[in-house]
C-alpha positions in Angstrom: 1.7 -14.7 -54.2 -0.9 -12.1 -55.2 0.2 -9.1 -57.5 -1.5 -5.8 -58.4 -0.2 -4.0 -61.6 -2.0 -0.7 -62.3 -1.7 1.1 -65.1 -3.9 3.9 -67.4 -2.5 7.2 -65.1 -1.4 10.2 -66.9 -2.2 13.7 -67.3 -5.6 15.2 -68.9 -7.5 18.0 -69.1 -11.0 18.9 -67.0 -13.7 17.4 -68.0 -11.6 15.1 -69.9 -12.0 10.9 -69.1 -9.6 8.5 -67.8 -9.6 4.7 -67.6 -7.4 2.7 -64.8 -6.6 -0.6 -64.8 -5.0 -3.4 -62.1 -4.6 -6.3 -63.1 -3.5 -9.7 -60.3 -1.4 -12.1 -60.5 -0.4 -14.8 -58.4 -3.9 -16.2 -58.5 -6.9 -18.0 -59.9 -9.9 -16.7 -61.5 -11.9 -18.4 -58.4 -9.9 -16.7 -56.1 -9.9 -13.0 -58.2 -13.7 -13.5 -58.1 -14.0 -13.8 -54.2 -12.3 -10.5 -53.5 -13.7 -7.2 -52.5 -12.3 -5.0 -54.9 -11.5 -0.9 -54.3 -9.7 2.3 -55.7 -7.8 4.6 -53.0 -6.4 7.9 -54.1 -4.6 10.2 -52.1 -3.5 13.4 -52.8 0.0 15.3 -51.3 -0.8 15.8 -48.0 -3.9 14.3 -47.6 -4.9 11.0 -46.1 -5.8 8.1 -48.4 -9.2 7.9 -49.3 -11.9 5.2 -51.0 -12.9 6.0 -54.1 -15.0 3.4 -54.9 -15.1 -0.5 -54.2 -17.2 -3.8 -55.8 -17.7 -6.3 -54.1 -17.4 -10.4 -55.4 -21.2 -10.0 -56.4 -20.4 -7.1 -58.4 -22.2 -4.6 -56.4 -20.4 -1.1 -56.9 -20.6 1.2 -54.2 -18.7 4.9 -54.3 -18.0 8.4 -52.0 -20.1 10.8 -53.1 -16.9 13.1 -54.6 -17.0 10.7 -57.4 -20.5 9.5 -57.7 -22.4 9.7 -61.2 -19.1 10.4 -62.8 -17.2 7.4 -62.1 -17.8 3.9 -63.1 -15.4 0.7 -61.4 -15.9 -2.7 -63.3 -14.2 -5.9 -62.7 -13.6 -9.2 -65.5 -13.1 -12.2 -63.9 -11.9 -14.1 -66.7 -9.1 -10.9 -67.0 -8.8 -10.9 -63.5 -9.0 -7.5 -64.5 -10.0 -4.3 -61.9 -11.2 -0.9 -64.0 -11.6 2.3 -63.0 -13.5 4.5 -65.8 -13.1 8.5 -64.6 -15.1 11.2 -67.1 -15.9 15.1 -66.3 -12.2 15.0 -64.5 -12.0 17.7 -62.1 -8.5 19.1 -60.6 -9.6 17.9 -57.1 -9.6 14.4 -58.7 -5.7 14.9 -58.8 -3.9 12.3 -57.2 -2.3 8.9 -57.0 -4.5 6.3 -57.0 -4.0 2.9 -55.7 -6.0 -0.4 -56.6 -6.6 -3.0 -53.7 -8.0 -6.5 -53.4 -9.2 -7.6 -50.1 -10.1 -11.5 -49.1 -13.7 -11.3 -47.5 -13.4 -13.1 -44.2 -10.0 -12.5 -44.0 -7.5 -10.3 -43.3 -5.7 -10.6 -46.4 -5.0 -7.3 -48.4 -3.1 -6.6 -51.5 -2.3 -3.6 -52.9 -1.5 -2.1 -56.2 2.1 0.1 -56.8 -0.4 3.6 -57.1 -0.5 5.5 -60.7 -0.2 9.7 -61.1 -3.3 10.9 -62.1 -3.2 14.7 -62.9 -6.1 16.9 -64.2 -4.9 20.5 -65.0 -4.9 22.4 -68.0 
């Protein structure tokens, strides 16, 4: 059984930097490798949205809210998803979620969410 296990949330400062983390269980490093890889965040009352994905290639793809200022990496040994946030903004407040999906599947994990919060 697949688990997602974020951590890295918190409260800092704009323009300050943040790093996320989510790291699975449950499974192989084969099996980590194969998965599309993305970062949700939603704020309260808003839908959730995609932050950014990678894809088993490592191809990194983001919305253009976040683009230039944040960076998503993946170690397969570490079965390890990262989510490297600098020049925080207060619109860049929310919970953000980690999820793996299985390409050609319909298999989805997701992570438990972390608070980020940017304010002074």
């Amino acid at each position: 059984q697949v688990q997602l296990v974020q951590s890295g949330g918190g409260l800092v400062q704009p323009g300050g930097s943040l790093t996320l983390s989510c790291v699975a269980s449950g499974t192989g490093r084969s099996i980590f490798s194969a998965y599309v890889l993305e970062w949700y965040r939603q704020a309260p009352g808003k839908e959730r949205d995609l932050v950014a994905n990678i894809s088993s290639n490592g191809w990194p793809s983001y919305a253009d809210s976040v683009k230039g200022r944040f960076t998503v990496s993946k170690d397969n040994a570490k079965k390890t998803l990262y989510l490297q946030m600098t020049s925080l903004k207060p619109e860049d407040t929310a919970v953000y979620f980690c999820r793996a999906k299985l390409g050609g599947t319909n298999i989805v994990h997701w992570g438990q969410g972390t608070q980020v919060t940017v304010s002074s």
